[in-house]
DRENDO-1510 file (C-alpha; in Angstrom, 1 decimal, always signed):
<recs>
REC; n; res; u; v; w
REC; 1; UNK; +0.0; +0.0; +0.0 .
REC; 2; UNK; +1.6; +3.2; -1.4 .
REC; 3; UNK; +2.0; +6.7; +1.5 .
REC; 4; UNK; -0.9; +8.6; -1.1 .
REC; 5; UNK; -3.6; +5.4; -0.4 .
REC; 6; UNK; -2.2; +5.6; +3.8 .
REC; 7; UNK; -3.5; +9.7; +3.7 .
REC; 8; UNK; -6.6; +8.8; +2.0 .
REC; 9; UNK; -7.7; +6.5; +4.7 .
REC; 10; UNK; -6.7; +8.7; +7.4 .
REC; 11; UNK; -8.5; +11.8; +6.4 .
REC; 12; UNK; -11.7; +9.3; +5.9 .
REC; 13; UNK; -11.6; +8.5; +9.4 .
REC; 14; UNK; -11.3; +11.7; +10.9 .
REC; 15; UNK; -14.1; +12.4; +8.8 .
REC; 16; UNK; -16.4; +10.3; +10.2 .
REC; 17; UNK; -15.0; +10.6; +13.5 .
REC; 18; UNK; -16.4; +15.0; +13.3 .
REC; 19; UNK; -19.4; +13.8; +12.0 .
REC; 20; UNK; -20.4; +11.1; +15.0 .
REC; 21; UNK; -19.0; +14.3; +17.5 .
REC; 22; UNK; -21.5; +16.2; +15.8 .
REC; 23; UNK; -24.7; +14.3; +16.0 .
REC; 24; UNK; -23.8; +13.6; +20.0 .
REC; 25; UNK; -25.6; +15.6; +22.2 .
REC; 26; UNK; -23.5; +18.5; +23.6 .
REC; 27; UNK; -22.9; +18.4; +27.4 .
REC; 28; UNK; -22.6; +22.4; +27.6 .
REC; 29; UNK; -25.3; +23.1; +25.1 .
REC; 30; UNK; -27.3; +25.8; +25.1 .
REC; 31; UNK; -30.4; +24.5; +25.1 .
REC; 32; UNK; -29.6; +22.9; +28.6 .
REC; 33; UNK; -29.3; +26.8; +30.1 .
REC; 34; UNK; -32.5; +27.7; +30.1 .
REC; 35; UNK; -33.8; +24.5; +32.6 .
REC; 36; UNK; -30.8; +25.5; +34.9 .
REC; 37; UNK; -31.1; +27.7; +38.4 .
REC; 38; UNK; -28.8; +29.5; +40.7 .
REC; 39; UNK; -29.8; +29.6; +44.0 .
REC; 40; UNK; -29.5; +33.0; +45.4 .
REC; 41; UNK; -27.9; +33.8; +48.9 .
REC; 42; UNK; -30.9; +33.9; +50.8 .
REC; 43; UNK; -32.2; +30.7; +49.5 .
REC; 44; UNK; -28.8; +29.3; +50.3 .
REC; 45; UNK; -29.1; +30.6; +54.4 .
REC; 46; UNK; -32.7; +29.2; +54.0 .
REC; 47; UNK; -31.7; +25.7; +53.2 .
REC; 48; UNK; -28.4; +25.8; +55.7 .
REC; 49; UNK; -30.5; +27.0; +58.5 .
REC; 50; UNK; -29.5; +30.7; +58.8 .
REC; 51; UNK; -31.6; +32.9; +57.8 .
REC; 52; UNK; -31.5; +35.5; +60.4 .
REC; 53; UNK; -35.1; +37.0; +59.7 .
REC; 54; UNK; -36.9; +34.0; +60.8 .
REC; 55; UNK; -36.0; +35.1; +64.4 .
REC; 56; UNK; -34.2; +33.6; +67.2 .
REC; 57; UNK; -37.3; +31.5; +68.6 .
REC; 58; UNK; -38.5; +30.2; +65.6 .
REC; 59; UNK; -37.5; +26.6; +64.9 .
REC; 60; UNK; -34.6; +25.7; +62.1 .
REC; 61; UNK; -34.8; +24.5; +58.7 .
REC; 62; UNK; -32.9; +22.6; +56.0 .
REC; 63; UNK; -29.6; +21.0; +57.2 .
REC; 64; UNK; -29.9; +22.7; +60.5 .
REC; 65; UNK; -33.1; +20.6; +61.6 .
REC; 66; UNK; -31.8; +17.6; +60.6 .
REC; 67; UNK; -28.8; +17.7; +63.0 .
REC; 68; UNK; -31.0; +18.9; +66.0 .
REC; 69; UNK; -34.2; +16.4; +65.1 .
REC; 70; UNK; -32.2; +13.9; +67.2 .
REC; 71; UNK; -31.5; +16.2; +70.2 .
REC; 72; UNK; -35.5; +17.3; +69.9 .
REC; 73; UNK; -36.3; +14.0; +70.9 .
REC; 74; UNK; -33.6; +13.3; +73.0 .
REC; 75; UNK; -35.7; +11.6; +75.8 .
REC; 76; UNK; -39.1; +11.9; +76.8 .
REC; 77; UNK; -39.2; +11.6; +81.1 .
REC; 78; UNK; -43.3; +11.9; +81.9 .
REC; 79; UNK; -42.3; +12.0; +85.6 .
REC; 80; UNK; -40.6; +15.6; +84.7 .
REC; 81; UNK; -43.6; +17.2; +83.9 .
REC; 82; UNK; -46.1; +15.8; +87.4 .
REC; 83; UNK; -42.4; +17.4; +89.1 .
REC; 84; UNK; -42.8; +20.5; +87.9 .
REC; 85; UNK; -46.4; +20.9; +88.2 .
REC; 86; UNK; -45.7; +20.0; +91.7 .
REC; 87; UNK; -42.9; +22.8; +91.8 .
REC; 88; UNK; -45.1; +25.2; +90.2 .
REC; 89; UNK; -47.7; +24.6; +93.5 .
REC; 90; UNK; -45.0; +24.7; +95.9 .
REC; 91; UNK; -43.4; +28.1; +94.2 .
REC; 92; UNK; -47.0; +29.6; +94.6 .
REC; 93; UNK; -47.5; +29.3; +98.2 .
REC; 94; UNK; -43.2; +29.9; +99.1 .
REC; 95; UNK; -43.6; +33.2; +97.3 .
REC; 96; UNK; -47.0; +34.7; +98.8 .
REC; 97; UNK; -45.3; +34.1; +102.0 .
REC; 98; UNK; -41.8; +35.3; +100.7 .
REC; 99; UNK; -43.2; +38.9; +99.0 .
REC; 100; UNK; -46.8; +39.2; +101.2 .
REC; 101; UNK; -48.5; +39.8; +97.5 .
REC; 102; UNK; -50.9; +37.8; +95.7 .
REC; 103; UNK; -48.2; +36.1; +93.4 .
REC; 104; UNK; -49.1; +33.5; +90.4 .
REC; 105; UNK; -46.8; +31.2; +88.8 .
REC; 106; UNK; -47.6; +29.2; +85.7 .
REC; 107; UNK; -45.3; +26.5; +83.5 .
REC; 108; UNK; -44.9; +27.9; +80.4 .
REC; 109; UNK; -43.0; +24.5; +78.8 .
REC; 110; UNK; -40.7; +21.6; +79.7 .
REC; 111; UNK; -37.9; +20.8; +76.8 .
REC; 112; UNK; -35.4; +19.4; +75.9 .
REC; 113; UNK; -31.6; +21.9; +74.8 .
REC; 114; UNK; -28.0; +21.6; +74.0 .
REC; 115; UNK; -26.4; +23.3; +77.1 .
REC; 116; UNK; -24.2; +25.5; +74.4 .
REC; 117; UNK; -27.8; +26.8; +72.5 .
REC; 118; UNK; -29.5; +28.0; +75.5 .
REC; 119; UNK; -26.5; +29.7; +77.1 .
REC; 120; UNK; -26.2; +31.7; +74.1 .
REC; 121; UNK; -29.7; +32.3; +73.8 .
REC; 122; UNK; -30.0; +33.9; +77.3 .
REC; 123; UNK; -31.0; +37.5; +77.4 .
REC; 124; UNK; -28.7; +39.6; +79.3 .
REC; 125; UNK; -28.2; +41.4; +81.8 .
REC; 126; UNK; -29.3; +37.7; +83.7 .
REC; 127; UNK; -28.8; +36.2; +87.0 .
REC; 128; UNK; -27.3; +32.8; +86.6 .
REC; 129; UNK; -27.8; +30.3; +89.9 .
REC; 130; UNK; -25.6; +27.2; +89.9 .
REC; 131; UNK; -26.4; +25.0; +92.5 .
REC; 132; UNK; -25.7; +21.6; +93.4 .
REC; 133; UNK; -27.8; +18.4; +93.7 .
REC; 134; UNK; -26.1; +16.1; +97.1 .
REC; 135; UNK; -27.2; +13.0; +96.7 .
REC; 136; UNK; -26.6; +13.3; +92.9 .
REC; 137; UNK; -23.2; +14.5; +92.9 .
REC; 138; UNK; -24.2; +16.8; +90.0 .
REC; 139; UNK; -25.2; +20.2; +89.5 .
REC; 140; UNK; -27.8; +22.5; +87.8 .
REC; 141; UNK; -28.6; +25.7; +86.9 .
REC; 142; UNK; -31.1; +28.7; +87.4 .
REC; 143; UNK; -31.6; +31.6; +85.4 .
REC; 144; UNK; -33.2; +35.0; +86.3 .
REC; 145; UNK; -34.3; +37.1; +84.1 .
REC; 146; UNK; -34.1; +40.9; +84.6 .
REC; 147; UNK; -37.6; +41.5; +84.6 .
REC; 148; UNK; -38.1; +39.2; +87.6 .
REC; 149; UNK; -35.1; +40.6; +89.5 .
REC; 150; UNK; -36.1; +44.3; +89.7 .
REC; 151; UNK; -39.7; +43.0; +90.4 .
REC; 152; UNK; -38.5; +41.3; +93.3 .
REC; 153; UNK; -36.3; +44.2; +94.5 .
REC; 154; UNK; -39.5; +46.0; +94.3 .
REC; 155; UNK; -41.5; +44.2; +95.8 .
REC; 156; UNK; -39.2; +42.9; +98.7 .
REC; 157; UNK; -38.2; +46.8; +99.3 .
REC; 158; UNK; -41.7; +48.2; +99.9 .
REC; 159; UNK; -42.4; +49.4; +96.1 .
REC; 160; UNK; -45.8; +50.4; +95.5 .
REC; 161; UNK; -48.3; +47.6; +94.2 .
REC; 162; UNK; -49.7; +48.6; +90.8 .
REC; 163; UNK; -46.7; +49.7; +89.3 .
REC; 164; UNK; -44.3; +48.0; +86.9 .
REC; 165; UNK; -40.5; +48.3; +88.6 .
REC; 166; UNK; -38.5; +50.7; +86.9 .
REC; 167; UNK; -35.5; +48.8; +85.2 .
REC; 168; UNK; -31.9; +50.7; +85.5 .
REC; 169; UNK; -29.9; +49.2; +82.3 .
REC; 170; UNK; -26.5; +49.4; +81.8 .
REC; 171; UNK; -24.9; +48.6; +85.2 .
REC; 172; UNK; -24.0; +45.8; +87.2 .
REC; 173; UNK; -26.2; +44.6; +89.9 .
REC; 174; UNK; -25.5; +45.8; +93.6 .
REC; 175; UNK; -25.2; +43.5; +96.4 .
REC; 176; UNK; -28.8; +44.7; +97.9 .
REC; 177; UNK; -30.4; +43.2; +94.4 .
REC; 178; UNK; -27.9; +40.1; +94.6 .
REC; 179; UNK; -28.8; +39.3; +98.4 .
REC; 180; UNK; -32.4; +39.5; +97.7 .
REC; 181; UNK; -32.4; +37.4; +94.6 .
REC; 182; UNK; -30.2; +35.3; +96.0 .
REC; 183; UNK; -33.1; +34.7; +98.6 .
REC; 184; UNK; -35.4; +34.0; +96.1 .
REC; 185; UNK; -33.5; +31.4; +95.1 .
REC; 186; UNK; -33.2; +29.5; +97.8 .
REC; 187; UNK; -36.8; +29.1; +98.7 .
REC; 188; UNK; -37.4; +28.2; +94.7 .
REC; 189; UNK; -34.3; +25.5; +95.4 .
REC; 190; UNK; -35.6; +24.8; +99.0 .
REC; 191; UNK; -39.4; +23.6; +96.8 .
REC; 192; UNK; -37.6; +22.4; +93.8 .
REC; 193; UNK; -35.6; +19.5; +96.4 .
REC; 194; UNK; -39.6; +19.0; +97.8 .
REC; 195; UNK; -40.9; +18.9; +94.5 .
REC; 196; UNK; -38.5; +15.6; +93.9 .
REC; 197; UNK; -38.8; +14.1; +97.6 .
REC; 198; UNK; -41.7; +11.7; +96.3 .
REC; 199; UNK; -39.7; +10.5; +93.5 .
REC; 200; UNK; -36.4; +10.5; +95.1 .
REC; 201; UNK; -34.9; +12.5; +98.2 .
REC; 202; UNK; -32.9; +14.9; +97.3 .
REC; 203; UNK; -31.1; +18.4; +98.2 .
REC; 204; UNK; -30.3; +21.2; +95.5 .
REC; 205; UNK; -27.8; +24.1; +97.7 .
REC; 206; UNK; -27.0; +27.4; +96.1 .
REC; 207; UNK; -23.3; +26.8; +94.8 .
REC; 208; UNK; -22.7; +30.6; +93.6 .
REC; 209; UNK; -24.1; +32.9; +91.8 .
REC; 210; UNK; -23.0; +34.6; +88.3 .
REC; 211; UNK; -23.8; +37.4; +85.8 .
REC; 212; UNK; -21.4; +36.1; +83.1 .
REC; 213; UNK; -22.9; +33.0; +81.0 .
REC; 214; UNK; -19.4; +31.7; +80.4 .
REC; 215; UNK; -18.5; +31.5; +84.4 .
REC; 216; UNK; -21.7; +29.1; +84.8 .
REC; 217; UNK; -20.5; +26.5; +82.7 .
REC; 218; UNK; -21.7; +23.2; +84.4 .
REC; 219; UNK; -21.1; +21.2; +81.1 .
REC; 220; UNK; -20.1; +20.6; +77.8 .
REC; 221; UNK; -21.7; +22.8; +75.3 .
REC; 222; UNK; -23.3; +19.3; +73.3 .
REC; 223; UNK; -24.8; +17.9; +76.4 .
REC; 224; UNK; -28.2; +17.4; +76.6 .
REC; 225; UNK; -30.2; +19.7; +79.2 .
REC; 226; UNK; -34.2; +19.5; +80.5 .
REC; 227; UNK; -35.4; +23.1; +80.4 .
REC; 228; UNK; -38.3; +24.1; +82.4 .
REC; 229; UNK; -39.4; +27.6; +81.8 .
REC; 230; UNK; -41.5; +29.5; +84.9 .
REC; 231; UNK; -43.4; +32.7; +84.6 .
REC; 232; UNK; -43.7; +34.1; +87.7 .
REC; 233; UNK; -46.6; +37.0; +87.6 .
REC; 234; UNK; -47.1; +39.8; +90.7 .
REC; 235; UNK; -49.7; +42.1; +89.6 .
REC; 236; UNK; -48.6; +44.3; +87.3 .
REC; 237; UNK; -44.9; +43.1; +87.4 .
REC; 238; UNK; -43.1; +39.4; +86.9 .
REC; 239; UNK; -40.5; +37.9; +85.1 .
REC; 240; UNK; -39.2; +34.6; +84.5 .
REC; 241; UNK; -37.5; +31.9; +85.9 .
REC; 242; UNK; -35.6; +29.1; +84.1 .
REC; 243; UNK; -34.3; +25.7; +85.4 .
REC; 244; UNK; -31.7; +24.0; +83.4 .
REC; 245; UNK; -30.5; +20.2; +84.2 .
REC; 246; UNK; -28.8; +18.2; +82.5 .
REC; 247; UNK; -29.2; +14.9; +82.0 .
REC; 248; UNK; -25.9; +13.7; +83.5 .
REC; 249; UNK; -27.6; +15.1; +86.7 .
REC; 250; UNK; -30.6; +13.2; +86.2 .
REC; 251; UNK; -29.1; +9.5; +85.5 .
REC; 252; UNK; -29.2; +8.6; +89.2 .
REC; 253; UNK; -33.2; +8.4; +89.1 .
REC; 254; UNK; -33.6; +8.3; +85.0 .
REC; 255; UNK; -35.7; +4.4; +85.8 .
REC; 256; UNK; -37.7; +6.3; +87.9 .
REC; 257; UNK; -38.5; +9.2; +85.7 .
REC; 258; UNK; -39.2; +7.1; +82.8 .
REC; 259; UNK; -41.8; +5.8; +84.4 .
REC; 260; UNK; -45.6; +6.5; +83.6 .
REC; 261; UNK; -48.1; +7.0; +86.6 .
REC; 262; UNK; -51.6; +8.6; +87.4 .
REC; 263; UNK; -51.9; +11.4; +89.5 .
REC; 264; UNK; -49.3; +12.3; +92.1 .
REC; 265; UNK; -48.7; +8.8; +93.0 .
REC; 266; UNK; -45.5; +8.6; +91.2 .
REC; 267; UNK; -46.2; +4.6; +89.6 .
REC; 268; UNK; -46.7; +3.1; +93.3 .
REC; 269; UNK; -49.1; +0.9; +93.5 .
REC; 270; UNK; -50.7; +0.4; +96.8 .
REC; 271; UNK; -53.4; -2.6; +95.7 .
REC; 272; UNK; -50.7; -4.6; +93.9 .
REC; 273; UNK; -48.4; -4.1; +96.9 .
REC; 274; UNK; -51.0; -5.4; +99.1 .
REC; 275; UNK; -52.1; -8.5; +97.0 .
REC; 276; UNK; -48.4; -9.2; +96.1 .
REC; 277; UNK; -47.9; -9.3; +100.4 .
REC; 278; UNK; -50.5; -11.4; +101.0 .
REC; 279; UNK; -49.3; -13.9; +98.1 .
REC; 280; UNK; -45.8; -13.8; +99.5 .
REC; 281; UNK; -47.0; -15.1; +103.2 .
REC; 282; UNK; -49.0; -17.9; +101.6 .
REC; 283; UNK; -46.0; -19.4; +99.5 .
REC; 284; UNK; -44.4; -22.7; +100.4 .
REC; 285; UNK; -40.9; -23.1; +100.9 .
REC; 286; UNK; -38.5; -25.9; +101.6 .
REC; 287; UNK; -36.2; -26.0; +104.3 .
REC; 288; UNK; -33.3; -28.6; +105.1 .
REC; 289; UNK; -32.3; -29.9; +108.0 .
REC; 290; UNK; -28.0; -30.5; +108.1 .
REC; 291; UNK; -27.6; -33.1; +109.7 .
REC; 292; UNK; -24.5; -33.6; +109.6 .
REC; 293; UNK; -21.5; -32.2; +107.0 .
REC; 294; UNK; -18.5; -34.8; +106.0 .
REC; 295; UNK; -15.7; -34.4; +103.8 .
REC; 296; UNK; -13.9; -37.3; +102.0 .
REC; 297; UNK; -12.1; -38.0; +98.3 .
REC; 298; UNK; -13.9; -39.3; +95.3 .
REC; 299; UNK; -11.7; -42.4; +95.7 .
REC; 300; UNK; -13.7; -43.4; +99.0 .
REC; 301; UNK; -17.2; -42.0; +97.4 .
REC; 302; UNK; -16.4; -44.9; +94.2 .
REC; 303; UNK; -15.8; -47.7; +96.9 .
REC; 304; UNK; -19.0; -47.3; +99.0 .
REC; 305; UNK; -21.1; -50.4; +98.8 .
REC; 306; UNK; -24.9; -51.1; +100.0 .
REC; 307; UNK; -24.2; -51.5; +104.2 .
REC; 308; UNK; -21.7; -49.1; +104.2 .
REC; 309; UNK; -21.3; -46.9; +107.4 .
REC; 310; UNK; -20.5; -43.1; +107.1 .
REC; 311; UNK; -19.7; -41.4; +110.5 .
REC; 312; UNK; -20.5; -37.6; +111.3 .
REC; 313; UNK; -19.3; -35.5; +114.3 .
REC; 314; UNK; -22.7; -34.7; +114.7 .
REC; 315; UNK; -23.5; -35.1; +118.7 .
REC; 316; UNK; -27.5; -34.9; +119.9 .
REC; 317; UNK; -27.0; -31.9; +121.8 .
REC; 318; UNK; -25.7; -29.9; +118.7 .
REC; 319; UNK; -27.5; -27.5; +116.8 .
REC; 320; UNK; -28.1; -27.9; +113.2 .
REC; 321; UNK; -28.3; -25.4; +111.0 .
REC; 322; UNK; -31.4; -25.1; +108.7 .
REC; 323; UNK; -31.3; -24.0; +104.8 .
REC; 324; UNK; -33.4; -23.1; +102.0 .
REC; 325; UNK; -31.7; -23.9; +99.0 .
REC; 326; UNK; -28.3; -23.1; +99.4 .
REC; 327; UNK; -28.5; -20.1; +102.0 .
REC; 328; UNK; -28.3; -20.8; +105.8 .
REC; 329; UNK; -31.4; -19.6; +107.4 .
REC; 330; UNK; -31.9; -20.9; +111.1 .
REC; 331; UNK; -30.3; -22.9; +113.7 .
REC; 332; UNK; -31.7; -24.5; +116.7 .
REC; 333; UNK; -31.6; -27.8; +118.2 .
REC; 334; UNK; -32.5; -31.0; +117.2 .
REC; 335; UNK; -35.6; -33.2; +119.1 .
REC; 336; UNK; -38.3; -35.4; +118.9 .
REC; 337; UNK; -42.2; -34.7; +117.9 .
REC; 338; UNK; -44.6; -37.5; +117.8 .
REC; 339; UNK; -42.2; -39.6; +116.6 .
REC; 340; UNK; -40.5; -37.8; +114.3 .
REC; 341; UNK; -37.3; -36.2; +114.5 .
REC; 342; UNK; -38.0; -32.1; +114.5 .
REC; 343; UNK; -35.7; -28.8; +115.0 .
REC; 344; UNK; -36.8; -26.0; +116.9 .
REC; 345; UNK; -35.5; -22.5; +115.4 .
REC; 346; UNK; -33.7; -20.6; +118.3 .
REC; 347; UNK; -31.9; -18.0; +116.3 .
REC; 348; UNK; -32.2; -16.6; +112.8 .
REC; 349; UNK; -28.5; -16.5; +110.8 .
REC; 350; UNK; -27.1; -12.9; +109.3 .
REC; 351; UNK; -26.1; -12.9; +106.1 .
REC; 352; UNK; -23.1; -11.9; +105.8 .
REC; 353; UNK; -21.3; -9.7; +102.8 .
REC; 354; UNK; -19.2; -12.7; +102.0 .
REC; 355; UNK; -22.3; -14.7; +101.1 .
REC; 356; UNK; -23.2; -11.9; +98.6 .
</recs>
């Protein structure tokens, strides 16, 4: 085959090669740009989460919602709410008697938070409680608002009823306002430690008190928190009061608060309890007599034959020891009865933490 044939072949292919490139569809055509759209910016925030004009209170979208469904519904604890129902009674009475007014509290909601959210959510200038649960080894925390600070000043100081408290913005708060809150606290942790005793004694003390959100740090910023929000009305003034706890603090009595119940009874039963005593004292139980205990090899134990005489230490005026199962029970000593052999109980065996 001669070079001239070798060029003639070589341009037919390229040939055909820009004519199969041509009937393919193009994958920048233009036809393609008129199906296409841009998201904008504010579409963009929309879907992230982060669009700011929503508001701070409103609940998140897009990406956003999908990381905090899970922490939504973290852990539902029904005994939380019959709690703080019985905290919002309590609070009631405490603080007539506290401020001599005619003071209301209500439960606005009981949630569930990521310690980090709500500590940057809190409205300053705030009075943050930390206190600390005894028996729990744990702590919590309170949060005053302002509203419900200079209302208590108010009040506490003699302020006229009627009118709202005047609020002084822009300064820090003196020790008169910190003493008096700081009393308010105390009954509210003095009911809150009532509020639990059905459920499971317990005592919340005032640990310190702050006015900088990043000094009350009492976990990590991804931890799980119960938030119960208070509103506590006086007339024409109020505030609120919130209580923050996380669920570290709660894991001593989580069984308990998972538990679903009727009233203020708290899931005890007092029927069942009653029937399951009176079934208890009716049920048989065995109980053996040790007669005697005696230790040998298995060689001996293979050569026993039908006759054969084992010996025990055992002497009349011994005690034997009396078992159910495998656990010691009674001892007393050994008689007769109408001609059987019987053991009167003279004292009852401890257990002892070995046994355990």
């Amino acid at each position: 085959m001669s070079d001239t044939d070798i060029d003639e072949i070589e341009k037919t292919q390229d040939g055909m090669a820009m004519d199969a490139a041509s009937d393919m569809p193009s994958m920048d055509g233009d036809d393609d740009d008129s199906d296409k759209r841009i998201l904008n910016q504010d579409e963009i925030d929309s879907l992230l989460g982060f669009d700011d004009s929503m508001g701070a209170d409103s609940d998140n979208s897009g990406v956003m919602a999908l990381i905090n469904s899970a922490m939504v519904n973290y852990e539902r604890l029904p005994m939380l709410d019959i709690v703080f129902d019985r905290l919002v009674r309590l609070m009631s009475t405490t603080l007539r008697n506290l401020t001599s007014d005619n003071v209301e509290v209500s439960l606005d909601q009981v949630s569930t938070v990521r310690f980090g959210d709500y500590m940057n959510s809190i409205p300053l200038p705030a009075m943050l409680s930390v206190f600390k649960a005894e028996e729990w080894d744990n702590q919590g925390l309170m949060v005053t608002d302002s509203a419900l600070i200079y209302s208590i000043v108010d009040v506490l100081l003699g302020g006229r009823k009627g009118t709202p408290a005047i609020r002084i913005e822009g300064r820090p708060y003196t020790t008169i306002e910190t003493k008096l809150v700081e009393r308010m606290v105390q009954v509210t942790l003095s009911d809150l430690s009532s509020a639990f005793d059905p459920l499971s004694p317990v005592s919340f003390t005032l640990d310190r008190m702050e006015t900088n959100p990043r000094f009350a740090a009492i976990t990590q910023a991804n931890n799980a928190c119960v938030l119960a929000r208070l509103r506590v009305d006086m007339g024409d003034r109020g505030g609120r009061i919130e209580t923050i706890i996380p669920y570290a603090t709660l894991e001593p009595i989580r069984e308990l608060l998972l538990q679903m119940f009727m009233g203020e009874k708290f899931g005890r039963d007092s029927i069942w309890e009653n029937h399951l005593t009176q079934e208890l004292h009716q049920t048989e139980v065995q109980l053996q007599a040790v007669l005697g205990e005696q230790v040998m090899s298995l060689d001996e134990l293979l050569n026993w034959r039908i006759g054969t005489q084992i010996l025990f230490n055992t002497r009349p005026e011994d005690e034997l020891e009396l078992r159910c199962g495998n656990v010691p029970m009674f001892r007393g000593p050994v008689g007769q009865k109408q001609g059987n052999i019987a053991v009167q109980v003279d004292q009852y065996i401890q257990k002892s933490e070995e046994d355990d």
